[in-house]
N, C-alpha and C positions, 0 to 999 in steps of 0.2 A: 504494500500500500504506500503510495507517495504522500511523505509527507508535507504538511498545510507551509505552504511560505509564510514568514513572518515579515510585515513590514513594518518600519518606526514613521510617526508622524512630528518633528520637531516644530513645534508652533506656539503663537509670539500670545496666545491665549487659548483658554480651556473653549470648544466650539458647542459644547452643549450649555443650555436647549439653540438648538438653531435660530434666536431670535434676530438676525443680522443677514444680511448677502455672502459675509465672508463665513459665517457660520454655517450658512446652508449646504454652502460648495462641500466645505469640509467634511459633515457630515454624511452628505452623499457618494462623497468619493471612497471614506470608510466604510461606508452602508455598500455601496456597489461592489467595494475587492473581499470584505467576506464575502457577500450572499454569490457575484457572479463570477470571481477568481479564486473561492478557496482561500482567501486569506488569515493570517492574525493579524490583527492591528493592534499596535501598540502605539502609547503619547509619550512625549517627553514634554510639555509644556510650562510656560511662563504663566502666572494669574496678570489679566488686566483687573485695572481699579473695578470695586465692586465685584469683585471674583472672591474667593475663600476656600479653605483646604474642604470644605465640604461639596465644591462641587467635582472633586475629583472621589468623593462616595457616592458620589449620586452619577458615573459614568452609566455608561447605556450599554445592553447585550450588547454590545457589535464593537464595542474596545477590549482588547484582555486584559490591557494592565496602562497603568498613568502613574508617571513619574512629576513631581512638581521641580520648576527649575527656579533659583532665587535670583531676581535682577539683582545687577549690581550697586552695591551701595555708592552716596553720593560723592566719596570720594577718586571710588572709580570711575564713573560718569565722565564728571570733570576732568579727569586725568584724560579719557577717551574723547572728549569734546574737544579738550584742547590741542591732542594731536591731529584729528580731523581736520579743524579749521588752520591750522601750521600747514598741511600738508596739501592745502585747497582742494583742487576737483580730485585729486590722486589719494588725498584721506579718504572719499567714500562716504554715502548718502551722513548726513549728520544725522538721523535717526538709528544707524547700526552702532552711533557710539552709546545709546541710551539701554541697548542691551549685549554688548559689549562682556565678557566676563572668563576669565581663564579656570575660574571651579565650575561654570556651565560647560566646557571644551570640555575640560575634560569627564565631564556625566554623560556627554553625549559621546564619546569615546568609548568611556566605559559601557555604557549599555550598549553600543552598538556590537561593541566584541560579545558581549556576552550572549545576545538575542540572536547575532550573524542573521541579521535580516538579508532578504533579498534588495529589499529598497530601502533608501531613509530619505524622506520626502523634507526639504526645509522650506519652511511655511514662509513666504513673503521677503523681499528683498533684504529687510533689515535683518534677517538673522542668515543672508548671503554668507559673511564672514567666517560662519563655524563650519562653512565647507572646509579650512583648512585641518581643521580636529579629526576629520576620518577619510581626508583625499587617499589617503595610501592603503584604505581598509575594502576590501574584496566586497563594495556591494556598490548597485545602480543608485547613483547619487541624480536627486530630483528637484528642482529648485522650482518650486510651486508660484510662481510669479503674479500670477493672479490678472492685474493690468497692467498696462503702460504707463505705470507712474509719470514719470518725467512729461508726457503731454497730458499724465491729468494733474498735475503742477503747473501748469506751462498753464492750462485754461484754466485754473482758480486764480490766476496771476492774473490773467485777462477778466476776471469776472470783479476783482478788487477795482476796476476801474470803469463801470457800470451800476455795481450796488452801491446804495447808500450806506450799506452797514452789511457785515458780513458775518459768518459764523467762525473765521480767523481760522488758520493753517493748525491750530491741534484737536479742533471737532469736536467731541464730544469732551474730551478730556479737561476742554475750558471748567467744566465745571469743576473741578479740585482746585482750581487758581483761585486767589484771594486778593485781596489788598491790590499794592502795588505790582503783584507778579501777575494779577488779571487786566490791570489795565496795561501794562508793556505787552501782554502778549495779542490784546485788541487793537494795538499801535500797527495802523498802517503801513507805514514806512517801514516797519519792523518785519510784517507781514512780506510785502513782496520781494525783501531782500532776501528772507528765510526760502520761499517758495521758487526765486530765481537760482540764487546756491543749492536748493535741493534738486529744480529740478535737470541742473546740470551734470550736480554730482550723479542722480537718478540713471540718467542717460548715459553716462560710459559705465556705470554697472550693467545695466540692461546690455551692454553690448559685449560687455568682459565675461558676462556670466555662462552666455555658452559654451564657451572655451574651458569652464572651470568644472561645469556640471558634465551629467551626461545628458540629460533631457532637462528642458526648462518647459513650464507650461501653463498656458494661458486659457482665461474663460474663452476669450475671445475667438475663433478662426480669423478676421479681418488683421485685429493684432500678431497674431500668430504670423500672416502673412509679411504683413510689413517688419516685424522685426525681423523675419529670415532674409526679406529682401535687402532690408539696410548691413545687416551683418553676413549673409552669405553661409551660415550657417543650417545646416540639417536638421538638427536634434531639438529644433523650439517646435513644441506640438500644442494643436490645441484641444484641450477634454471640456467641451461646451457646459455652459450652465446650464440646467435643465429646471425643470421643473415637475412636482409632484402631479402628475395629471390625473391619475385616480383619484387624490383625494379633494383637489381642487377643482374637477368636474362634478365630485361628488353631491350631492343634495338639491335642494330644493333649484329650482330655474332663478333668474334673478329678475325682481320685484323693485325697480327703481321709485323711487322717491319724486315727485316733478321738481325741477329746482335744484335738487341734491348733486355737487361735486365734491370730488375726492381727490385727496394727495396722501399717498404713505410713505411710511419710514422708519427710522428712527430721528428724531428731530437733534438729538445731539451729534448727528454727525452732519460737517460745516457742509458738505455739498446738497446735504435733504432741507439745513435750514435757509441754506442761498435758494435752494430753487423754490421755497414756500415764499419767501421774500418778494422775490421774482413774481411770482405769481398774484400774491396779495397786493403789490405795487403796480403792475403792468398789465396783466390780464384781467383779474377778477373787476375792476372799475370798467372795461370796455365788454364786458358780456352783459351789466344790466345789474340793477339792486335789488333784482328779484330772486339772485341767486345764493345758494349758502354751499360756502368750500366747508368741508368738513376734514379734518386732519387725523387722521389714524398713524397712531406712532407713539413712544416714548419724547415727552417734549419736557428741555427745562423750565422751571418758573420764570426767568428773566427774555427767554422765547416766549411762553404763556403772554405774561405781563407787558409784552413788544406790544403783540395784536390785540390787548384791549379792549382798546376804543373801537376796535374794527368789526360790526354787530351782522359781516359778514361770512366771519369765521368762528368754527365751534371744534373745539381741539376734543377729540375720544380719548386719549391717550392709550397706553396701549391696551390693545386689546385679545382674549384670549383664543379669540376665531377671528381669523381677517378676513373670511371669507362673508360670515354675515354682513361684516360692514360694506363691502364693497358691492353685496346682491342688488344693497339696498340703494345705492347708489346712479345716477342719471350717465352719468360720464366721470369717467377715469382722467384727473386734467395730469400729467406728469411733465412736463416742459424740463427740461434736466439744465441747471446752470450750468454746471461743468462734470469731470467723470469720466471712465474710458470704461471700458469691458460691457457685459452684458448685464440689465439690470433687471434686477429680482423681480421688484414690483410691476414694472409691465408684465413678465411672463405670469404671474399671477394673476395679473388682470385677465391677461389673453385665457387662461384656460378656465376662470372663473365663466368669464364671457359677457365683460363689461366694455363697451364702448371706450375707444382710446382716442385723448388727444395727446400728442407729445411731441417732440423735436428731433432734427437730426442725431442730436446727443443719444438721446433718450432709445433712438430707435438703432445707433448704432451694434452689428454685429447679430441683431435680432431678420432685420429686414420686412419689416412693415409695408406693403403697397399701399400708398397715401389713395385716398378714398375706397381702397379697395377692403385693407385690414381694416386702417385704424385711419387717423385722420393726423398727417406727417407734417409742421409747419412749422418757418422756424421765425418770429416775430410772434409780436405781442397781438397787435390786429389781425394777422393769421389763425392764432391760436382759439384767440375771443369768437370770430366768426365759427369756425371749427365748432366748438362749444354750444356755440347757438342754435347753430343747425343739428345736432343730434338733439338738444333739449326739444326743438319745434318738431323733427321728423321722426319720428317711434319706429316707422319701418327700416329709414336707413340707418335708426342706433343699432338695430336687431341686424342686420343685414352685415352691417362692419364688425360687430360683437362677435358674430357666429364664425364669420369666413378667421378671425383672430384666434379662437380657440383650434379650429380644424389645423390652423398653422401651428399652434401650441404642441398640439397631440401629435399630427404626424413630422414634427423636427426637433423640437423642445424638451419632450420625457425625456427623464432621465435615464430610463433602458437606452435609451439610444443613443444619448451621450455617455453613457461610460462602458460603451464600446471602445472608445477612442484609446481606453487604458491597455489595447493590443500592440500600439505604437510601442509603448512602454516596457513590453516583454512580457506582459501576463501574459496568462493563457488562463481563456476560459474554463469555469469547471465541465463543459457541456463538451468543449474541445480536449480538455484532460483525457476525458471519460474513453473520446472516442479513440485516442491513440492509443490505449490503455487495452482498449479493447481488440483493437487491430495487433499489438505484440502478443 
């Protein structure tokens, strides 16, 4: 009997419950190499803020075992900051110095020896660096890349010079800043120097990393393309984002609200609060004040406390079915400020089978037919119009809604995206079986 491969997943946080884009991927990609590769999976992971040693008790059937890793304290940091910025684009993105750490090298060392995985997958560019702790060790090294950073830096750069007010280059994490260390890091000036230097540094990672790894891989196919075409390189694959299409086709048909639109998210993270901005600023005033944007997501109080005064927005916060919310919903507005890869909440939308408006961004790597899926516009008066017309026309909401989910289910499940993991050297358990049968 052959035995099960083990792979490790090295990443910059714990990804259960999948309440996030980056979490989904992750989980599914575990979910998919046990149930359709035979796999073990194993974590070595970092806690982000609000994380706790309990949620490595509370892992899920489908991990065997989770290792926690300790960021570095703050005089490591600093010591790592301050070589980065001495060493300019050749230090490397300034966020791999924030977890930076020579007792994390060597945990991921040691467990690697000791598991002798097939794969050891490192979660996100910032923790690129600890390629060097097992480049000499006998397994398919995987550099999970996720997006194109450096141009989705490059347009939160461009979008600082259009918003009145932004959600600032650390996202969600603003909220642990205080005092003086919240208002420098809201400091404009502060912002596009951080986001120009990152996303330069960004960009000759993204171009050194294949050469380092053996597979780098991305949500995207489009990004996939163009980063093989700018570097010349083979081994960048892409394993699509999918989506849950059972369970988000599942239930009742969807029952719109007149009037009712929707944005999702997480609101702490800066490109969900830019684009809510965007939208409460630009769009929601040219569709009509008979309309109510309704917000499904995690939002902070000083986000809440923005929109106010504005009695055409009603914030859900999150909620424990996204799919009730969005049945109930007229139209899906998602207009994306900035962002690279494929994103969650449209494919949610599509297989729900909610009417879509959104933008090039937004419909980037998905491929949307403007009037045909969903309605593809990139302006504010575009958008608004877009809006109008499905609120006035019930047949062509149902008409765009329906052709969006058929596109969902036959390209978007996730069966059918983590196929892609044959690039990568799995082998199916269905392909196992059959060579297995054949000797």
């Amino acid at each position: 009997m052959t035995k099960r491969k083990k792979v490790l997943f090295f990443t910059d946080r714990i990804f259960w419950p999948a309440n996030d884009g980056h979490k989904v991927v992750l989980t599914n990609y575990c979910k998919g190499l046990v149930s359709e590769y035979d796999c073990d999976v194993h974590v070595l992971s970092f806690l982000e803020a609000g994380q706790d040693e309990q949620s490595v008790l509370s892992r899920p059937d489908f991990i065997s075992s989770v290792a926690l890793a300790n960021k570095p304290d703050k005089k490591t940091i600093v010591k790592n900051l301050t070589t980065a910025l001495a060493k300019g684009v050749c230090g490397g993105p300034i966020q791999c110095a924030l977890f930076k750490s020579k007792a994390v090298a060597k945990q991921l060392r040691d467990l690697t020896v000791k598991l002798k995985p097939s794969h050891v997958f490192i979660d996100l560019p910032r923790l690129s660096p600890y390629i060097d702790a097992i480049s000499d060790l006998p397994c398919k090294k995987v550099l999970y890349m996720e997006d194109s950073f450096s141009v989705r830096y490059q347009r939160q750069l461009n979008s600082l010079n259009t918003l009145n007010k932004t959600g600032g280059v650390a996202g969600k994490y603003t909220a642990n800043f205080k005092g003086g260390v919240a208002k420098l890091a809201s400091n404009s000036t502060l912002q596009k120097f951080v986001l120009g230097t990152e996303s330069a540094r960004m960009r000759r990672l993204e171009h050194d990393a294949p050469k380092q790894f053996d597979y780098v891989v991305l949500v995207s196919p489009v990004e996939a393309e163009r980063l093989t075409a700018e570097t010349g390189n083979s081994n960048i694959i892409a394993v699509p984002l999918g989506v849950d299409c059972p369970f988000y086709t599942s239930g009742p048909e969807p029952s719109p609200r007149p009037g009712v639109v929707s944005f999702l998210g997480d609101m702490r993270a800066a490109a969900n609060a830019d684009s809510l901005r965007y939208i409460a600023d630009e769009v929601l005033p040219l569709i009509g004040p008979d309309v109510m944007l309704e917000v499904v997501g995690t939002a902070s109080e000083d986000l809440i406390d923005e929109f106010k005064s504005n009695n055409q927005i009603r914030f859900l916060g999150r909620v424990e079915d996204t799919r009730a919310a969005l049945r109930s919903t007229s139209v899906f507005l998602a207009p994306i400020a900035y962002g690279t890869g494929i994103k969650t909440k449209i494919l949610e939308a599509m297989a729900i089978g909610v009417p879509i408006v959104t933008n090039a961004i937004g419909n980037e790597g998905i491929g949307l037919i403007d009037c045909v899926d969903a309605f593809v516009a990139d302006g504010a008066t575009g958008q608004a119009a877009a809006v109008r017309r499905l609120l006035d026309d019930k047949d062509l909401a149902i008409r765009l809604a329906s052709s969006a989910r058929r596109k969902a289910i036959e390209i978007f499940d996730w069966q059918k995206s983590l196929e892609n993991f044959s690039y990568l050297g799995f082998e199916s358990s269905e392909d196992a079986k059959g060579d297995a049968n054949v000797a």
